[in-house]
LUMNU-903465 format. One record per residue (C-alpha): residue in one letter; chain; y negated, x, z negated. Coordinates in Angstrom, 1 decimal. Layout:
LUMNU-903465
KOLRO   code   unit    north     east       up
KOLRO      a      A        Y        X        Z
...
***
This chain:
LUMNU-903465
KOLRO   code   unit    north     east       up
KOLRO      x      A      8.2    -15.5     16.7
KOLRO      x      A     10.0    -15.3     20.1
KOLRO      x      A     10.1    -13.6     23.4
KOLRO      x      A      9.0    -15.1     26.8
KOLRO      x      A     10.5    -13.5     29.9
KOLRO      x      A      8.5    -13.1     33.2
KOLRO      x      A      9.3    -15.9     36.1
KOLRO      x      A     13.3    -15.4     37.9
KOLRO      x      A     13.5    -12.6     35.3
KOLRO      x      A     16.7    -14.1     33.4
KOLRO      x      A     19.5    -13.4     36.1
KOLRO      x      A     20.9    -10.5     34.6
KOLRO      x      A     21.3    -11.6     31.4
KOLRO      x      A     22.6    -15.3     32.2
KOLRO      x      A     25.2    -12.9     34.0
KOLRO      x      A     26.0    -11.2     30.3
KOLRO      x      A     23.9     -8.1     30.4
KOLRO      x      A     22.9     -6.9     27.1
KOLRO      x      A     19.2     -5.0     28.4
KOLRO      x      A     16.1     -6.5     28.3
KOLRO      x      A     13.8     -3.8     29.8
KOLRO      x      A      9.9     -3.5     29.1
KOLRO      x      A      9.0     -4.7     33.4
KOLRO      x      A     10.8     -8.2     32.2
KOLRO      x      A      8.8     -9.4     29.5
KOLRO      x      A      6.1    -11.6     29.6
KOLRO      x      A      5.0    -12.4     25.9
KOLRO      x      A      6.5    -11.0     22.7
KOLRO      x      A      5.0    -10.3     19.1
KOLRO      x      A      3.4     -7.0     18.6
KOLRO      x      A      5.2     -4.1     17.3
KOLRO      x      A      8.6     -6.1     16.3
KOLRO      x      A      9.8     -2.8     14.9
KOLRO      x      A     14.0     -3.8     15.7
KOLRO      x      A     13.8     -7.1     14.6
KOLRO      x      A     16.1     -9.7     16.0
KOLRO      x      A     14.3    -12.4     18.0
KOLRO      x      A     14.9    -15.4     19.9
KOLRO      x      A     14.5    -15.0     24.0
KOLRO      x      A     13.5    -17.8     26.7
KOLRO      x      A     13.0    -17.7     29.9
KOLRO      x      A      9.8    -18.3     31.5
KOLRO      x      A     10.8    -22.0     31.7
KOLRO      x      A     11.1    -22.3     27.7
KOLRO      x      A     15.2    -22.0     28.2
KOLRO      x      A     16.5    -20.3     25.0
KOLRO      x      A     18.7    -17.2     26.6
KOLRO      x      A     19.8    -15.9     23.2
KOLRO      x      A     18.8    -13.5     20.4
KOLRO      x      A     18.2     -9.7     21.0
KOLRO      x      A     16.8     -6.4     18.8
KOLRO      x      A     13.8     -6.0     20.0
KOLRO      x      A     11.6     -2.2     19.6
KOLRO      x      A      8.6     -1.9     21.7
KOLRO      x      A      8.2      2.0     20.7
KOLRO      x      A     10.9      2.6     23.7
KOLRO      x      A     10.0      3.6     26.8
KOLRO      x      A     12.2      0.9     29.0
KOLRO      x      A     14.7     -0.7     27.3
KOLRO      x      A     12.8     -2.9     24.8
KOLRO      x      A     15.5     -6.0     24.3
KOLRO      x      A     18.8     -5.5     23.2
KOLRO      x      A     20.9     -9.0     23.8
KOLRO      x      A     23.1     -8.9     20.3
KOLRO      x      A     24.0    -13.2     21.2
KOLRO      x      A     23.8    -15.1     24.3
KOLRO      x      A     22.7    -18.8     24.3
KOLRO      x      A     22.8    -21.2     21.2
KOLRO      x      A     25.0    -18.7     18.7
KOLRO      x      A     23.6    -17.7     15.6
KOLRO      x      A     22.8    -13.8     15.9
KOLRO      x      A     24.9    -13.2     12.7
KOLRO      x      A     27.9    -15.5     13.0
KOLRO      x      A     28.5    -13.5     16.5
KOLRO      x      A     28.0    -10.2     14.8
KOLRO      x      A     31.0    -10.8     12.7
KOLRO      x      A     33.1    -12.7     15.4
KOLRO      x      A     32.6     -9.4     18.0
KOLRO      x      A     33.6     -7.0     15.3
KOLRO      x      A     36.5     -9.0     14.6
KOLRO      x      A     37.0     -9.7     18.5
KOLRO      x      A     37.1     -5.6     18.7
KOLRO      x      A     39.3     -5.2     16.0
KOLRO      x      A     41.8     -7.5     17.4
KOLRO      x      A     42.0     -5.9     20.6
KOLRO      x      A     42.8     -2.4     19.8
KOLRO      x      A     45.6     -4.2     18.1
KOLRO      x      A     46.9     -5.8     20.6
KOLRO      x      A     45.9     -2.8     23.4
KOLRO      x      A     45.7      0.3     21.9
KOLRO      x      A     47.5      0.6     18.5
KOLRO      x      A     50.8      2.3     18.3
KOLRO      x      A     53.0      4.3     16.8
KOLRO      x      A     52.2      8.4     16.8
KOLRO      x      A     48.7      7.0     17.3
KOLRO      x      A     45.8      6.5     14.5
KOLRO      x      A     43.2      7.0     15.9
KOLRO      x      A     40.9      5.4     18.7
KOLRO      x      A     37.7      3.9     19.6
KOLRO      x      A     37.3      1.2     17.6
KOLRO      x      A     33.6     -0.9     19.0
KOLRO      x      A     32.2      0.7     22.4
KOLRO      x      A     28.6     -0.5     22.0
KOLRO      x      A     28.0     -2.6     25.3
KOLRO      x      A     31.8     -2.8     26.3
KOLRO      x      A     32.4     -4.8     23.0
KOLRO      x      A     29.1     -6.5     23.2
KOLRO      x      A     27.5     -4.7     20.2
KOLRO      x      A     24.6     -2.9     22.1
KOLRO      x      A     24.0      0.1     20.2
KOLRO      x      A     26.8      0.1     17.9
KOLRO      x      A     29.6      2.7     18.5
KOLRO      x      A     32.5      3.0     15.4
KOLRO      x      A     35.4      5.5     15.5
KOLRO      x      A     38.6      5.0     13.9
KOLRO      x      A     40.7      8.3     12.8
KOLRO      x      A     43.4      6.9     10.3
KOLRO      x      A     41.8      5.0      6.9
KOLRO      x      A     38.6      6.8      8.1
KOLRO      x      A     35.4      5.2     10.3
KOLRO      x      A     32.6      7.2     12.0
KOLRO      x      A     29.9      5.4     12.9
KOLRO      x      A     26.9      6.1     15.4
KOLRO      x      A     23.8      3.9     15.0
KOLRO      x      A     21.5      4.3     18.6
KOLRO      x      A     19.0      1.9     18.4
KOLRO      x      A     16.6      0.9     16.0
KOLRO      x      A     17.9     -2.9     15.3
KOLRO      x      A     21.7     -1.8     15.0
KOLRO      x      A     20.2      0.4     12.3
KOLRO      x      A     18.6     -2.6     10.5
KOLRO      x      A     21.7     -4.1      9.9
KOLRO      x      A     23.9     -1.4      8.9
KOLRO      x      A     24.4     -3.0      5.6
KOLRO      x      A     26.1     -5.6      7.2
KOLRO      x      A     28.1     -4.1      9.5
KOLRO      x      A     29.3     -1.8      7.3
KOLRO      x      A     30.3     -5.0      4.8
KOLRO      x      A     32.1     -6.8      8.1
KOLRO      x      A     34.5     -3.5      8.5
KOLRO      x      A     35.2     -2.9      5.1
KOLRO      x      A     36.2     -6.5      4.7
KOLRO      x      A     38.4     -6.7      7.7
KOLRO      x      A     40.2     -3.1      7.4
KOLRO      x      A     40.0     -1.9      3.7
KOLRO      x      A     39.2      1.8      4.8
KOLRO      x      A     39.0      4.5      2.3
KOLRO      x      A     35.5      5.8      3.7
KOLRO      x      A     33.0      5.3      6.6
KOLRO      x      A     31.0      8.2      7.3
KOLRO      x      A     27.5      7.8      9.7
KOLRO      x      A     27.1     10.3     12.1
KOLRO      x      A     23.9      9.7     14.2
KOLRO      x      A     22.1     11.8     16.8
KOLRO      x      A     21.0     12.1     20.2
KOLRO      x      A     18.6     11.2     22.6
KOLRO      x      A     18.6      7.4     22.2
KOLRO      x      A     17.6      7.2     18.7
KOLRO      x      A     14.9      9.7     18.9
KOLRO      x      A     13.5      7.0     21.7
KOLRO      x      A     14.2      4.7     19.2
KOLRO      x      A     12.1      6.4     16.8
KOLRO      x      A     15.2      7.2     14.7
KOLRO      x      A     16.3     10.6     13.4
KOLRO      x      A     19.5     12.3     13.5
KOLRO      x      A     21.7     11.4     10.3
KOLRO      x      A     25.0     12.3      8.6
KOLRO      x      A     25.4      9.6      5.4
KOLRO      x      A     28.6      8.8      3.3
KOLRO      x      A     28.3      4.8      4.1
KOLRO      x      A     31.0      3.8      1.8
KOLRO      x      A     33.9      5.0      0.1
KOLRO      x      A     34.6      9.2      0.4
KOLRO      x      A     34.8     10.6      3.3
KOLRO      x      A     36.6     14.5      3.3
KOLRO      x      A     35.1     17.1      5.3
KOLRO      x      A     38.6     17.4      7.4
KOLRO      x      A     40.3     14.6      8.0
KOLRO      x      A     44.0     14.9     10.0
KOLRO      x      A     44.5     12.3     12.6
KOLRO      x      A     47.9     11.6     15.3
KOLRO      x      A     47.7     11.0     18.8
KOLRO      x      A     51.1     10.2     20.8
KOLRO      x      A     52.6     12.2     17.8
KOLRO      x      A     50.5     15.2     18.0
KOLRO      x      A     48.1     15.9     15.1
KOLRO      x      A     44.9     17.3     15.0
KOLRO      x      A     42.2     18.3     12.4
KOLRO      x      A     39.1     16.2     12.9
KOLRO      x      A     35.7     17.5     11.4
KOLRO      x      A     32.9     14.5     11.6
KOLRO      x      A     30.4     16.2      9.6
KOLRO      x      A     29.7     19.3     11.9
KOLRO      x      A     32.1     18.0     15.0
KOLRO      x      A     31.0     17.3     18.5
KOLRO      x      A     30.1     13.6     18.5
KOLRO      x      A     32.3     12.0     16.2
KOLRO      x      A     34.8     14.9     15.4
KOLRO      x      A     37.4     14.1     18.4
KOLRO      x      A     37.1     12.9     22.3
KOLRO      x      A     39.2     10.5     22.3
KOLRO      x      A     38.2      8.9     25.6
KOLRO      x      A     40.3     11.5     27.3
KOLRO      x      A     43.7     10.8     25.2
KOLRO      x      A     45.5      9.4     28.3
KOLRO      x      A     44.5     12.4     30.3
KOLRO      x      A     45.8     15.1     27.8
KOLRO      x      A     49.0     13.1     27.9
KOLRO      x      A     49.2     13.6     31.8
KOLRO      x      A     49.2     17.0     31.3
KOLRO      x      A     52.1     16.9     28.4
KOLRO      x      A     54.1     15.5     31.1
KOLRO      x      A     53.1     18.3     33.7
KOLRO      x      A     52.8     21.4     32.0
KOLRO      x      A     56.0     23.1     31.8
KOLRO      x      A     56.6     26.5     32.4
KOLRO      x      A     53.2     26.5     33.5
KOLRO      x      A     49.7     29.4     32.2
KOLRO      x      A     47.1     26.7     30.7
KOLRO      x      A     43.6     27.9     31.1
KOLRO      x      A     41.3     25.3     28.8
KOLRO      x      A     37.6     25.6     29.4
KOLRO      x      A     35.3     23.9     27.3
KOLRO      x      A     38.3     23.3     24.7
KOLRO      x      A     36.3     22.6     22.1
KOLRO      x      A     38.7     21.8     19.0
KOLRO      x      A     41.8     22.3     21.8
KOLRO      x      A     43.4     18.9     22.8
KOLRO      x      A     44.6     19.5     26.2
KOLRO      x      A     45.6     22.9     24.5
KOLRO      x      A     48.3     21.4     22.5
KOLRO      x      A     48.9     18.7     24.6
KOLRO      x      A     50.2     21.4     27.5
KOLRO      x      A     51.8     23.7     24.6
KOLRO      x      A     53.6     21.3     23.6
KOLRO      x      A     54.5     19.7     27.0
KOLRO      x      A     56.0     23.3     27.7
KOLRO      x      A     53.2     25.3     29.0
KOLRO      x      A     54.3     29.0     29.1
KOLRO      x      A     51.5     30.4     27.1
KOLRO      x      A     47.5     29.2     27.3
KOLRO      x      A     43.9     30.1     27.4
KOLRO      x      A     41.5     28.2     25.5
KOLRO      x      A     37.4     29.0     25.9
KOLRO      x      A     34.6     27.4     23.9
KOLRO      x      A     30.9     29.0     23.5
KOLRO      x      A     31.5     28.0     19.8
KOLRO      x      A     33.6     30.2     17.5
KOLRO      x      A     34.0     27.5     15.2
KOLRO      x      A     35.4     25.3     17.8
KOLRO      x      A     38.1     27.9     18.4
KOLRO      x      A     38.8     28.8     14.6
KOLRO      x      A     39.8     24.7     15.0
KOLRO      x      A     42.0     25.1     17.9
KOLRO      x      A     43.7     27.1     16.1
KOLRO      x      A     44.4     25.4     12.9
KOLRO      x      A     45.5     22.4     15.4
KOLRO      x      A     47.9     24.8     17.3
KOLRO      x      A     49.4     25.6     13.9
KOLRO      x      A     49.3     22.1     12.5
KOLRO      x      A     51.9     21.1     15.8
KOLRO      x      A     53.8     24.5     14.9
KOLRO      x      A     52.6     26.1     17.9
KOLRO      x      A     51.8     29.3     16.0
KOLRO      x      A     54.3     31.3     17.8
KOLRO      x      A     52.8     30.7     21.1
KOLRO      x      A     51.0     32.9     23.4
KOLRO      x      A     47.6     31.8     22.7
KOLRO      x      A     44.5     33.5     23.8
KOLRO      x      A     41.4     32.4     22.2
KOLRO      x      A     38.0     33.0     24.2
KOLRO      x      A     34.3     32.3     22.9
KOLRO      x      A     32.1     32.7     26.0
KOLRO      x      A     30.8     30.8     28.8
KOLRO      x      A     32.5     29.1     31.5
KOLRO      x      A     30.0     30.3     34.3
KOLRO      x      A     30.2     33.5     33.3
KOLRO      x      A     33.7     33.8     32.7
KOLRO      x      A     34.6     32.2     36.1
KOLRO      x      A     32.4     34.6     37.8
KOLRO      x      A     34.0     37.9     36.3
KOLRO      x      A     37.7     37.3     35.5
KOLRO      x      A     40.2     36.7     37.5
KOLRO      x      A     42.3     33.2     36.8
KOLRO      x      A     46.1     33.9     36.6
KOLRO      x      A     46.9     30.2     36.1
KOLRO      x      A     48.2     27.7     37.0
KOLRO      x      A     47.0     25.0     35.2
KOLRO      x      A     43.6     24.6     34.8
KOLRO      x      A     40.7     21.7     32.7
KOLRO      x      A     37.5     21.6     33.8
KOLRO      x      A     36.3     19.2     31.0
KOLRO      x      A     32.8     20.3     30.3
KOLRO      x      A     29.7     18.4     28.5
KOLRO      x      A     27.6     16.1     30.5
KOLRO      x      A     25.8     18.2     33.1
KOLRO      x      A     23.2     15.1     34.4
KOLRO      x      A     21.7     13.8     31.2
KOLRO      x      A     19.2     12.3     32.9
KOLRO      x      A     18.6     11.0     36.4
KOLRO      x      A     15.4     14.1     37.0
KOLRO      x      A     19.2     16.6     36.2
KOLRO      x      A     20.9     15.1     38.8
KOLRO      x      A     20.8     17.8     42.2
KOLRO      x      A     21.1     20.9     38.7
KOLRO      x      A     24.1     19.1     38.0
KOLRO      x      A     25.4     18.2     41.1
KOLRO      x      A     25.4     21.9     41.5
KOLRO      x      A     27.1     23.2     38.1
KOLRO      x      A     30.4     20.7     38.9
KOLRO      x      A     30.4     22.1     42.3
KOLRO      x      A     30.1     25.9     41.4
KOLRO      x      A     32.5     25.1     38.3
KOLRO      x      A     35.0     23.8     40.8
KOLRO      x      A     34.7     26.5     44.0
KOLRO      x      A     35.0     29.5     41.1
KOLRO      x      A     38.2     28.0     39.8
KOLRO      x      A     39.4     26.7     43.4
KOLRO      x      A     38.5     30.5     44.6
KOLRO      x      A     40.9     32.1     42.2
KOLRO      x      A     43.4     30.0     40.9
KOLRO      x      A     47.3     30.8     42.2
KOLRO      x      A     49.0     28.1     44.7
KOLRO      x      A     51.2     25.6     43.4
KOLRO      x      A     48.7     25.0     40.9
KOLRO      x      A     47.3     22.2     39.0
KOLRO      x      A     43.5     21.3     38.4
KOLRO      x      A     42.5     18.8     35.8
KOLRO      x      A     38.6     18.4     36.4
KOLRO      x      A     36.2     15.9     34.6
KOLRO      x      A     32.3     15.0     34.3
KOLRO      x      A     31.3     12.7     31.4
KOLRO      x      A     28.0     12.3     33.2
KOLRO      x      A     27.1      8.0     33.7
KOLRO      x      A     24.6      9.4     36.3
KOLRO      x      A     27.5     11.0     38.4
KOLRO      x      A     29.4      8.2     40.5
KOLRO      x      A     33.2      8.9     40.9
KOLRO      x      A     32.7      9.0     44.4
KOLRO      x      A     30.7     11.6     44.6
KOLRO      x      A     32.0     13.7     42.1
KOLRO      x      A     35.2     13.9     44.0
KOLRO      x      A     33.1     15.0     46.9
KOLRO      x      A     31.6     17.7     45.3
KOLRO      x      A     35.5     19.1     44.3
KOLRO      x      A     36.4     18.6     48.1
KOLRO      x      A     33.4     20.6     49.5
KOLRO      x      A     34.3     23.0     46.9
KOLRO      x      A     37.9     23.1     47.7
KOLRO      x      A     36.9     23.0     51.7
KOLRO      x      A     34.4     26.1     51.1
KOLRO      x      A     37.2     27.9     49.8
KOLRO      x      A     39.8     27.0     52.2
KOLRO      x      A     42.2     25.0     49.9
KOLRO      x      A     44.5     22.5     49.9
KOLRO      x      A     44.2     19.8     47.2
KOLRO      x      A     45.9     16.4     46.9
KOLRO      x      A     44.8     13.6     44.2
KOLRO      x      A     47.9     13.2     41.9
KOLRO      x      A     45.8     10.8     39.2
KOLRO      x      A     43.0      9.3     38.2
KOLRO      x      A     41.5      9.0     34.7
KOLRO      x      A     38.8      6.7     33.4
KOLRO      x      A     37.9      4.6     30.4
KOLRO      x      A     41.0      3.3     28.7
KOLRO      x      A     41.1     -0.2     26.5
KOLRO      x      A     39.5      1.4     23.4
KOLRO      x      A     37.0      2.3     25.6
KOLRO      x      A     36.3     -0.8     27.2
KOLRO      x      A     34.0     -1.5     29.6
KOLRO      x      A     31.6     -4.9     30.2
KOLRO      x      A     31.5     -6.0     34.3
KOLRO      x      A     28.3     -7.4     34.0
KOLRO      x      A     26.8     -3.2     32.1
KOLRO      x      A     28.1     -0.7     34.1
KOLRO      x      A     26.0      1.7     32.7
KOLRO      x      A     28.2      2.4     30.0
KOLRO      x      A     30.6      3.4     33.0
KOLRO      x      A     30.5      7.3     32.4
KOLRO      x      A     33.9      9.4     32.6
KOLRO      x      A     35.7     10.1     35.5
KOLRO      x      A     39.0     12.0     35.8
KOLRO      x      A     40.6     13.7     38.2
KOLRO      x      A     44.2     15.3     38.6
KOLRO      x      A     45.2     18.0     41.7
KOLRO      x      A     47.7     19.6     43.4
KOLRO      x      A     46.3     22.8     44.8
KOLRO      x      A     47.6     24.7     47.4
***
């Protein structure tokens, strides 16, 4: 059994894309319920080996080798390839814990494994990834001996998939808090009832930003969830902080985190609301403020919604905040282009007569890589400002 592309429909993935969508196929086996399949193109070239699951509504090829390599020998070569990187780029000491396969960026479509000390979380999101766990799973206990790999599946893409949500011991024992160190701060990661894995750790080099620039400054952290940036600016010297989560349990975390980096003594102010609401009716005596909320544009029908929530998230903050201040604002959204999300923070800034300068940038860092040829997994942007 194979798969026959339509005429001049091979370009993207002779230029290393790993998507095969539905619109590009001209023959393929029915029902191939994630298995993995040779492609060719329409001239009988062979393009390489992909998952293939019809019961999607776009995306029904999902490149795992390119070319003449066996599907399985590259399998354990890119897991290896992945673990040898964060090695070289992202290992270090007062750090355990990172991103340790990024799914498209390490060329393991579907596949996306978190490291938090001799722990792994793992996310499954399609339906051939899922086929093979057994062997993944063997590749990574083979190469790093961990005490336990936990799966923690959900979202959207595997319900396309036809997949449902799923927390699963994969090997070993996995506790229900497990403590992990970033640039010498620890933190208490849950990855059975977490956000995601237990930790976002694609914004570790922005909470160290604001280390370096919080001293004798108010921290006001909205959308904390479990508190990073909280510590991060306690610890960097931040005069006292705010931190507000619509989840009490998220909060009862930050504070276990604050007094796990013997921050107990600070002037902490814990708040379980929401960030609309709370912008709208309190006034904001800080001078440090994270706007770091969850993806507002999920999909593409959410973007002019969303467009709107960064915007009025932004002018209620810009509208109140002191001068001299600092403004760390985010969108995790892939559907929100960096350019235009710093638009909508200058319209909101210009609506309400401020001042702001760009001091820095933040996007995906090397455990987080990202694959030229797939920008869609392209998806955070960062941004740092004066405001005066």
């Amino acid at each position: 059994m194979s798969v026959r592309l339509k005429t001049d429909r091979e370009e993207s993935l002779l230029k290393g894309h790993h998507w095969i969508f539905s619109g590009a196929i001209d023959a393929i086996p029915s029902d191939p319920k994630g298995a993995i399949l040779p492609v060719h193109s329409s001239r009988g070239e062979l393009l390489g080996h992909a998952f293939f699951n019809t019961q999607t509504k776009t995306i029904w090829g999902r490149i795992l080798s390119f070319g003449k390599q066996d599907p399985y020998q590259t399998l354990e070569r890119l897991i290896n390839e992945a673990i040898e990187k964060r090695k070289t780029f992202v290992e270090c000491p007062g750090t355990n814990a990172y991103r340790l396969i990024h799914g498209e960026g390490d060329r393991l479509s579907g596949l996306i494994v978190d490291r938090y000390g001799d722990y792994l979380v793992m996310q499954f999101h399609s339906l051939g990834m899922d086929l093979i766990k057994e062997e993944v799973v063997s590749l990574l206990v083979k190469k790093l001996a961990p005490k336990g790999i936990l799966e923690k599946s959900s979202g959207g893409s595997r319900r396309e998939e036809g997949l449902q949500d799923r927390t699963e011991v994969l090997f070993g024992e996995v506790p229900t808090n497990i403590t992990m160190e970033e640039n010498g701060h620890q933190f208490i990661v849950d990855p059975y009832q977490g956000q995601k894995t237990g930790f976002f750790l694609d914004q570790r080099e922005l909470r160290q930003w604001l280390y370096h620039h919080s001293k004798g400054r108010s921290l006001l952290n909205l959308f904390c969830y479990s508190g990073g940036f909280t510590v991060y600016g306690l610890k960097g010297g931040a005069m006292k902080a705010a931190s507000l989560d619509a989840s009490a349990r998220a909060l009862d975390l930050v504070e276990k985190n604050l007094s796990l980096n013997h921050l107990q003594d600070k002037e902490h102010t814990p708040v379980v609301g929401d960030a609309f609401h709370f912008l709208k009716e309190n006034p904001l005596p800080y001078d440090a403020v994270v706007l770091d909320p969850p993806a507002l544009i999920k999909r593409k029908f959410d973007f002019q919604a969303g467009c709107r929530g960064y915007y009025e998230l932004n002018r209620q903050v810009l509208e109140k905040i002191p001068s001299n201040s600092l403004l760390i604002s985010c969108s995790c959204s892939h559907f929100m282009e960096e350019a235009i999300f710093l638009k909508i923070i200058q319209d909101a800034a210009r609506h309400e007569g401020r001042d702001i300068t760009l001091l820095h940038r933040h996007t995906l860092q090397p455990d987080h890589p990202l694959n030229p040829a797939h920008s869609q997994t392209d998806y955070l942007k960062g941004f740092a400002f004066h405001v005066n």
